[in-house]
DSSP file (Angstrom, degrees, kcal/mol; ACC not computed):
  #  RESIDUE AA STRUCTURE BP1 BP2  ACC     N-H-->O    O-->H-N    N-H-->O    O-->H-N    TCO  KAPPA ALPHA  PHI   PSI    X-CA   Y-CA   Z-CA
    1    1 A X     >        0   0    0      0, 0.0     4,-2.7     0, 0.0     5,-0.2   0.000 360.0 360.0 360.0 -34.3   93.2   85.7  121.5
    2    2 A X  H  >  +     0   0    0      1,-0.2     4,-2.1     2,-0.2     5,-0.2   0.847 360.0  49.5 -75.8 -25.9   93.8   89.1  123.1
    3    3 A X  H  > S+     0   0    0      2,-0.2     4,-2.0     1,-0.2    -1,-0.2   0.938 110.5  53.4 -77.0 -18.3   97.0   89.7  121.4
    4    4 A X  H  > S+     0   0    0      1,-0.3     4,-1.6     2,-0.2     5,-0.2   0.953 107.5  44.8 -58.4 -55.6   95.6   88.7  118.3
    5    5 A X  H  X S+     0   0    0     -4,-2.7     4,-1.4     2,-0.2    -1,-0.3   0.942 115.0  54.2 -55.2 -34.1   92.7   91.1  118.4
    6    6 A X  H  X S+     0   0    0     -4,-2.1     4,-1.8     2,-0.2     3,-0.3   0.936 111.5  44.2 -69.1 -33.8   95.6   94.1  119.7
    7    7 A X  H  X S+     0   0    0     -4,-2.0     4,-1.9     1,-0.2     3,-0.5   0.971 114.0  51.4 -98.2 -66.9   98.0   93.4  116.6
    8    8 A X  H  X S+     0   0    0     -4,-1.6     4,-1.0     1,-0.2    -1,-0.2   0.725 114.7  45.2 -23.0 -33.3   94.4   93.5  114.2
    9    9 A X  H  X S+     0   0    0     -4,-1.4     4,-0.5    -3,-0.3    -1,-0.2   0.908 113.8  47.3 -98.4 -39.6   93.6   96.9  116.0
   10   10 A X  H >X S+     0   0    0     -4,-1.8     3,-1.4    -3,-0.5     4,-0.9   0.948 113.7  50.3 -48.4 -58.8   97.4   98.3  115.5
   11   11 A X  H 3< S+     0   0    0     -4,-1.9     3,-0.3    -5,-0.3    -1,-0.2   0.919 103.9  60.8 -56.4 -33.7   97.3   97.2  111.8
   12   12 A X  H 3< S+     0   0    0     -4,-1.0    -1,-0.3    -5,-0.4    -2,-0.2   0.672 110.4  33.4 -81.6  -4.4   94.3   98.8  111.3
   13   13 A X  H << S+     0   0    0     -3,-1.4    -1,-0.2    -4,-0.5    -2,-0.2   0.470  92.3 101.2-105.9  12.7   95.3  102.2  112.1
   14   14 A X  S  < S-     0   0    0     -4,-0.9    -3,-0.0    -3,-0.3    -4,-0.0  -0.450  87.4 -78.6-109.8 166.7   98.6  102.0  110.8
   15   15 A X     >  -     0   0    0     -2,-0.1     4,-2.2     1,-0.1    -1,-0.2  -0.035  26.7-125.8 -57.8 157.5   99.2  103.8  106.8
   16   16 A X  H  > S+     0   0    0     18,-0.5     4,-3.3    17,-0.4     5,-0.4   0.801 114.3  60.0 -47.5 -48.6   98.1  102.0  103.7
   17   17 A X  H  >>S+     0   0    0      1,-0.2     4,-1.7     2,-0.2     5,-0.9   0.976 109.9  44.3 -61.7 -52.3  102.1  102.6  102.4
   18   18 A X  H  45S+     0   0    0      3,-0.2    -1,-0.2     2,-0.2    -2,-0.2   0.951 115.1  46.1 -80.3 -47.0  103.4  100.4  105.8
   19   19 A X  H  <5S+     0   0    0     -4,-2.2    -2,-0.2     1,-0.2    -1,-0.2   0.753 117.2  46.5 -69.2 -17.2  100.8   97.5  105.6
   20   20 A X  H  <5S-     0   0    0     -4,-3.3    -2,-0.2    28,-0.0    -1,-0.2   0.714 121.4 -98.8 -69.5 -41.5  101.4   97.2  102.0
   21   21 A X  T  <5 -     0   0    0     -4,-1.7    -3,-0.2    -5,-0.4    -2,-0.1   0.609  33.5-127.6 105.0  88.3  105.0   97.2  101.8
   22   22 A X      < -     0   0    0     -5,-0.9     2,-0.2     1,-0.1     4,-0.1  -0.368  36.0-110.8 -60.7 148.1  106.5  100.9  100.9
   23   23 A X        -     0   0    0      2,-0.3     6,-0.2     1,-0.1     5,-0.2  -0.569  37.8 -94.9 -94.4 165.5  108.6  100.3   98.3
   24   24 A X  S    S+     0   0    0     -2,-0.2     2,-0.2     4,-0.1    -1,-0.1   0.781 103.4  69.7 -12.3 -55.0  112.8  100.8   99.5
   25   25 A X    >>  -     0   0    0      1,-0.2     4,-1.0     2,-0.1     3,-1.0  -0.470  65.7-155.9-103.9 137.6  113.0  104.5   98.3
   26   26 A X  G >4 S+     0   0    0      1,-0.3     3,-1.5    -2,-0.2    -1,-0.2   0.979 104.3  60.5 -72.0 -33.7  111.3  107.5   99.8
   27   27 A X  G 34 S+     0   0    0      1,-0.2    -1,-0.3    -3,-0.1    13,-0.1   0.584  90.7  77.1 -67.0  14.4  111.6  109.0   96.7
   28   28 A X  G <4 S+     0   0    0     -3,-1.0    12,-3.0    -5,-0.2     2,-1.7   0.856  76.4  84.6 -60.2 -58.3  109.4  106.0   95.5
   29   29 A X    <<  +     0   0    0     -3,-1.5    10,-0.3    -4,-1.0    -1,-0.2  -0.496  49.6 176.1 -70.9  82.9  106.4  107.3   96.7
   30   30 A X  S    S-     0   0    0     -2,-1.7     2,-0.3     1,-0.1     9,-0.2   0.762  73.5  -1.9 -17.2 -65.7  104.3  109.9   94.5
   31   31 A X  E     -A   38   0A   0      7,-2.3     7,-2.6     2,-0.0     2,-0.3  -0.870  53.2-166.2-153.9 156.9  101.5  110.2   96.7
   32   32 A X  E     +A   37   0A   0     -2,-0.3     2,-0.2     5,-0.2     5,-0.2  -0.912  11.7 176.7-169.9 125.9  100.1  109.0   99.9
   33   33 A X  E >   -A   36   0A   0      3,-1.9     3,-0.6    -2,-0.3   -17,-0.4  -0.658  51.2 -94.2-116.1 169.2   96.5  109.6  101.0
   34   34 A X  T 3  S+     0   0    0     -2,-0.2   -18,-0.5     1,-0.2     3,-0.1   0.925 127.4  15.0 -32.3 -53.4   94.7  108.1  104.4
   35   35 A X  T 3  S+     0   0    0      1,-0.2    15,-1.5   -20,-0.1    -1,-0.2  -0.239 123.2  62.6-139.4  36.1   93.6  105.2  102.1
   36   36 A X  E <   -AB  33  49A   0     -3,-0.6    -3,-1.9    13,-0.3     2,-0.2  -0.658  49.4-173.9 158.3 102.5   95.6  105.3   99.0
   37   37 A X  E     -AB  32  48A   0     11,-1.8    11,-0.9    -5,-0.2     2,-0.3  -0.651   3.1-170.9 -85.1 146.5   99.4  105.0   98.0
   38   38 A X  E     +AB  31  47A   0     -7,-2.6    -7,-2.3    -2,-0.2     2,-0.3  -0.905  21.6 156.6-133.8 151.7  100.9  105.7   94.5
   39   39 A X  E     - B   0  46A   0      7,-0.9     7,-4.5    -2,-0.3     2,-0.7  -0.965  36.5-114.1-150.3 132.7  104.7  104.7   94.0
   40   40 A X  E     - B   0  45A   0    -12,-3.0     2,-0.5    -2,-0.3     5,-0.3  -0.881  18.0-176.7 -88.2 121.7  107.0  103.8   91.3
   41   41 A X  E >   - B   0  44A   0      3,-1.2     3,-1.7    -2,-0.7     2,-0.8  -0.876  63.3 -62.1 -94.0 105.6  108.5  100.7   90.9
   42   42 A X  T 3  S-     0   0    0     -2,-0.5    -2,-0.0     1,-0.2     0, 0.0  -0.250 119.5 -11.5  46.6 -96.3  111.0  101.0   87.7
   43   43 A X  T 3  S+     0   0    0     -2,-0.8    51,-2.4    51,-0.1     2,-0.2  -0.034 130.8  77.6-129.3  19.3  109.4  101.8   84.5
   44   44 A X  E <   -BC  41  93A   0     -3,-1.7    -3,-1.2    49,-0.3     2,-0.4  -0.905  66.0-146.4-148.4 152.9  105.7  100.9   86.4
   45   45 A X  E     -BC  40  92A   0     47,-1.6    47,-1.7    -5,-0.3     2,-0.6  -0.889  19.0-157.3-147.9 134.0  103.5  103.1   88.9
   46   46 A X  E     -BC  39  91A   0     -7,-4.5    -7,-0.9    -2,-0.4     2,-0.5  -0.937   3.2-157.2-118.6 141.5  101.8  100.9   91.3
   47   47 A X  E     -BC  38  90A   0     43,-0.8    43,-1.2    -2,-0.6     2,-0.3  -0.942   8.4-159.2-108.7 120.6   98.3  102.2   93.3
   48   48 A X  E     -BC  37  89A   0    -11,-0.9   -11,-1.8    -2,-0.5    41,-0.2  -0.931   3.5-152.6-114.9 146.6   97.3  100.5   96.7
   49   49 A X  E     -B   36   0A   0     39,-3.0   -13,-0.3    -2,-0.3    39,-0.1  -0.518  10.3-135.7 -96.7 155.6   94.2  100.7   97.8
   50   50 A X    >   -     0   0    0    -15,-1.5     3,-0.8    -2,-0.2    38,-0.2  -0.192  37.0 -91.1-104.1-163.0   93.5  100.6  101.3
   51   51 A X  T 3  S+     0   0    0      1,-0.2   -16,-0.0    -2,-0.1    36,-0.0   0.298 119.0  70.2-100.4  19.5   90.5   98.3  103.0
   52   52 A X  T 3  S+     0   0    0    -17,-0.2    -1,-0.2     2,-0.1     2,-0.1   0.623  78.5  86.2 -70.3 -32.2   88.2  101.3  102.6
   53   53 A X  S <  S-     0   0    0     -3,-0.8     2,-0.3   -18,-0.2     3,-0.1  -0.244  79.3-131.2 -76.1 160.1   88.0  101.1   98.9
   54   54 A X     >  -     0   0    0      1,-0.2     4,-1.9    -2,-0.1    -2,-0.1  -0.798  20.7-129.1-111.5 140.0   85.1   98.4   97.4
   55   55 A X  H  > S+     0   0    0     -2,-0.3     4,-7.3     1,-0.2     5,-0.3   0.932 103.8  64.6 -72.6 -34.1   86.8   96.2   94.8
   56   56 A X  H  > S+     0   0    0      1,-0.2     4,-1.7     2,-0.2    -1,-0.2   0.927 100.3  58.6 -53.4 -41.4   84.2   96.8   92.3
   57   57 A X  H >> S+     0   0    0      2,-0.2     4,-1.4     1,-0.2     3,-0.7   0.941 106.0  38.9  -3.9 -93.3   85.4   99.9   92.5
   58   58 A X  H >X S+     0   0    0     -4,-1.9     4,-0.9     1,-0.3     3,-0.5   0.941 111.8  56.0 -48.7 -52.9   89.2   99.4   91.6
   59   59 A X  H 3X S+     0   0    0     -4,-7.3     4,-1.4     1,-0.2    -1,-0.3   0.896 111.5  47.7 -79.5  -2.1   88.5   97.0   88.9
   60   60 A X  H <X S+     0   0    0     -4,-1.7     4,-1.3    -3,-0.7    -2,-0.2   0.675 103.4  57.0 -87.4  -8.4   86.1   99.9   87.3
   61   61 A X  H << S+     0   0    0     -4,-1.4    -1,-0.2    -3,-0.5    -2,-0.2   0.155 112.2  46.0 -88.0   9.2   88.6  102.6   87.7
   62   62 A X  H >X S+     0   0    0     -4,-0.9     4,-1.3    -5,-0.3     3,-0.7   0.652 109.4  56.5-112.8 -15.4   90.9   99.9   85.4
   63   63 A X  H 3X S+     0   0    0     -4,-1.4     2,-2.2     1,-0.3     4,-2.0   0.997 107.4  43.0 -46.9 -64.2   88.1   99.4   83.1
   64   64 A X  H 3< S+     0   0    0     -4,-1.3    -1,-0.3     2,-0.2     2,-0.2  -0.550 112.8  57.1 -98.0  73.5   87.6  102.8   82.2
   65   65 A X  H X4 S+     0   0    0     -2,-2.2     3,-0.7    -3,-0.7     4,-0.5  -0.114 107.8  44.1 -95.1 -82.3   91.3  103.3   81.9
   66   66 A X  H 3X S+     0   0    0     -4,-1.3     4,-2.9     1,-0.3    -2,-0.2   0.741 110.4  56.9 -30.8 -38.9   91.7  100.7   79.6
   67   67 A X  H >X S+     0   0    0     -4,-2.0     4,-1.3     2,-0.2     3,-0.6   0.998 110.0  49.5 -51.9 -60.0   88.5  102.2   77.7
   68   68 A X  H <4>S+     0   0    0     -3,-0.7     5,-1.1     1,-0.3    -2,-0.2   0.862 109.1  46.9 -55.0 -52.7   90.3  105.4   77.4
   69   69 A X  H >45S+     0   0    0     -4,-0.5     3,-1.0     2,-0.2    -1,-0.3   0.614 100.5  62.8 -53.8 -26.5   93.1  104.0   76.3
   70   70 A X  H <<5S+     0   0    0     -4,-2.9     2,-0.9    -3,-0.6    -1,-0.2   0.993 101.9  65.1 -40.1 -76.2   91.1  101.6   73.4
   71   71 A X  T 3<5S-     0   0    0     -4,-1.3    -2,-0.2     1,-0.2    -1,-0.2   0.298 120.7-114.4 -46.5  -9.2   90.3  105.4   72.1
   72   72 A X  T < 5 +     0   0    0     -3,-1.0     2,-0.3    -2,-0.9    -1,-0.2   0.639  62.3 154.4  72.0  32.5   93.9  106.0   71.4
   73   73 A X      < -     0   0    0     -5,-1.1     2,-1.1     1,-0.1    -1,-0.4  -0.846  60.9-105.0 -88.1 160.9   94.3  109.0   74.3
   74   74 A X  S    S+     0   0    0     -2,-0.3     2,-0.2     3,-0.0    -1,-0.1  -0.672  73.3 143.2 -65.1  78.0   97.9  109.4   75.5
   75   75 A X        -     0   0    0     -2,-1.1    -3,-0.1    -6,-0.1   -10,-0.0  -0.958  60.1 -88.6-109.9 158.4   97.1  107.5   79.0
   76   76 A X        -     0   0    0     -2,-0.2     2,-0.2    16,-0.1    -7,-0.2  -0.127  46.2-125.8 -50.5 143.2   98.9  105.1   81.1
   77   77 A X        -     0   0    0     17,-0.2    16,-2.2    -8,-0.1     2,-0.4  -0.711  19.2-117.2 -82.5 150.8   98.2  101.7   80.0
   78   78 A X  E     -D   92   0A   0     14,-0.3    14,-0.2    -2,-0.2     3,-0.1  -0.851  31.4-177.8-101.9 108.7   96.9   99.3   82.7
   79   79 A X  E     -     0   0A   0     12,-1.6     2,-0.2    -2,-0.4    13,-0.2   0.951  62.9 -25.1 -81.7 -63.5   99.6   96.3   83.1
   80   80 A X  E     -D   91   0A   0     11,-1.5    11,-2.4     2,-0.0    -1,-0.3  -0.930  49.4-138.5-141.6 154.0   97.9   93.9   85.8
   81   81 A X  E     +D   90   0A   0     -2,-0.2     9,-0.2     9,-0.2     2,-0.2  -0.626  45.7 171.2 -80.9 166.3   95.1   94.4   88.8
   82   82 A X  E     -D   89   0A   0      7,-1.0     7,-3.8    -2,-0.3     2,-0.3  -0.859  42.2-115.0 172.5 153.1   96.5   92.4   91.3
   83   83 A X  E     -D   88   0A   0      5,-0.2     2,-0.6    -2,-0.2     5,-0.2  -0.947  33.2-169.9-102.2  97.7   96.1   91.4   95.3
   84   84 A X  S    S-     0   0    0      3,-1.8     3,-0.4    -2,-0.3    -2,-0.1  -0.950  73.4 -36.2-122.0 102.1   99.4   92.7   97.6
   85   85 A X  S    S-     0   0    0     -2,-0.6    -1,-0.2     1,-0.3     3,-0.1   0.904 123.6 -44.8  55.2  50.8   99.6   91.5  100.8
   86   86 A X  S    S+     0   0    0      1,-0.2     2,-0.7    -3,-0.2    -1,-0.3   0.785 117.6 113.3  68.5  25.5   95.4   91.7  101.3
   87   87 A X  S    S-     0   0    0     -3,-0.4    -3,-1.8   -67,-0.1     2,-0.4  -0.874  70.4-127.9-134.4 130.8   95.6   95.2   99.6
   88   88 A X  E     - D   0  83A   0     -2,-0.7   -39,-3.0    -5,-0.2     2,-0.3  -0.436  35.8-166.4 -62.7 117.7   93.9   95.7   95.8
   89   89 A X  E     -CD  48  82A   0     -7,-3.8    -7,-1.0    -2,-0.4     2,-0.4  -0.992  27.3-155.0-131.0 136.9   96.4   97.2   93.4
   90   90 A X  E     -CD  47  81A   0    -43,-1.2   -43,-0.8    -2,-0.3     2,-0.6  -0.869  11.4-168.7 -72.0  97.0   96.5   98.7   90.3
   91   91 A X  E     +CD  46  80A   0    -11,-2.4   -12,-1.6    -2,-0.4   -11,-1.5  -0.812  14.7 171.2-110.9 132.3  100.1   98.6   88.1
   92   92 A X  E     -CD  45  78A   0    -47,-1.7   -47,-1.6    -2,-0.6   -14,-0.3  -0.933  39.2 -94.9-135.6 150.8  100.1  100.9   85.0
   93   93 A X  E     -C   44   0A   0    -16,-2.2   -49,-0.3    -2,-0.3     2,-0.2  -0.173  46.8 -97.3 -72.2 158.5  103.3  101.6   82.8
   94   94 A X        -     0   0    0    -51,-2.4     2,-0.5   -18,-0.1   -17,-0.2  -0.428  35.1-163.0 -62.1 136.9  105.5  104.9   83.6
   95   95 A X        -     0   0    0     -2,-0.2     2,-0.4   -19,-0.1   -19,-0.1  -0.919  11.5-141.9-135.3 104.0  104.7  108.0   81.4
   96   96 A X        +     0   0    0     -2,-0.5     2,-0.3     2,-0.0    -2,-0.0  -0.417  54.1  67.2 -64.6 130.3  107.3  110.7   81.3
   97   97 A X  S    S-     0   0    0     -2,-0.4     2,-0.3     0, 0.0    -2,-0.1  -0.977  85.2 -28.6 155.0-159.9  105.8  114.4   81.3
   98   98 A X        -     0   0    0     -2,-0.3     5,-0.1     1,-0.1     3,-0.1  -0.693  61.2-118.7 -93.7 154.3  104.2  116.9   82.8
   99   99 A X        -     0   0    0     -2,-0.3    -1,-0.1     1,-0.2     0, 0.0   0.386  19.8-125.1 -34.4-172.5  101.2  115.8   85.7
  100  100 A X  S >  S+     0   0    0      3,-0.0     3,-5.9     2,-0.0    -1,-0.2   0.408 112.5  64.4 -94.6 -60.8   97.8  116.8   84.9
  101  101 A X  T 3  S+     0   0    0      1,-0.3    -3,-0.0     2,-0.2     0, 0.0   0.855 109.6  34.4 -40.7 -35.9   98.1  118.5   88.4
  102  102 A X  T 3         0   0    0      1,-0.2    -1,-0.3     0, 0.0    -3,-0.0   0.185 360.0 360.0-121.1  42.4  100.8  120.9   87.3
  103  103 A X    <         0   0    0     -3,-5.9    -1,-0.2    -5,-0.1    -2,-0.2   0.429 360.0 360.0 -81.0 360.0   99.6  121.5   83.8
């Protein structure tokens, strides 16, 4: 029982990016927060969430994607929600351009 609880207390401090599975390539990774990865996988931009985040959450920051995107703005489209290795993710298509951040 005790090693179980030591590899549960190790997991829990260890990055979002490493409990998820970082994908192969560093240059994969966009961004990486405490409690929140984004990476690209091919033609597809993946977000894990870390266990801090509330699911209602997640699946309402992919509703109101998908609302924006019903309106016809130029935003990523929202492919799948989906459960990776206990961690809530968000997969939206690739968009070439510039960031919001360095517009």
């Amino acid at each position: 029982m005790k090693k179980a609880a030591e590899k549960k207390a190790v997991a829990a401090k260890m990055p979002v990016a490493k409990k998820a599975g970082r994908p192969a390539k560093k240059d994969a990774v966009l961004q990486e927060r405490t409690d929140k990865v984004i990476c690209r996988d091919k033609d597809t931009v993946l977000k894990i969430f870390g266990p801090s985040y509330k699911v209602s959450l997640i699946l309402n920051e992919a509703m109101n994607e998908a609302r924006a995107a019903e309106t016809g703005l130029p935003v990523a489209k929202v492919l799948e929600v989906l459960k990776l290795r206990d961690h809530w993710c968000i997969r939206r298509e690739w968009v070439e351009g510039v960031t919001l951040a360095d517009a």
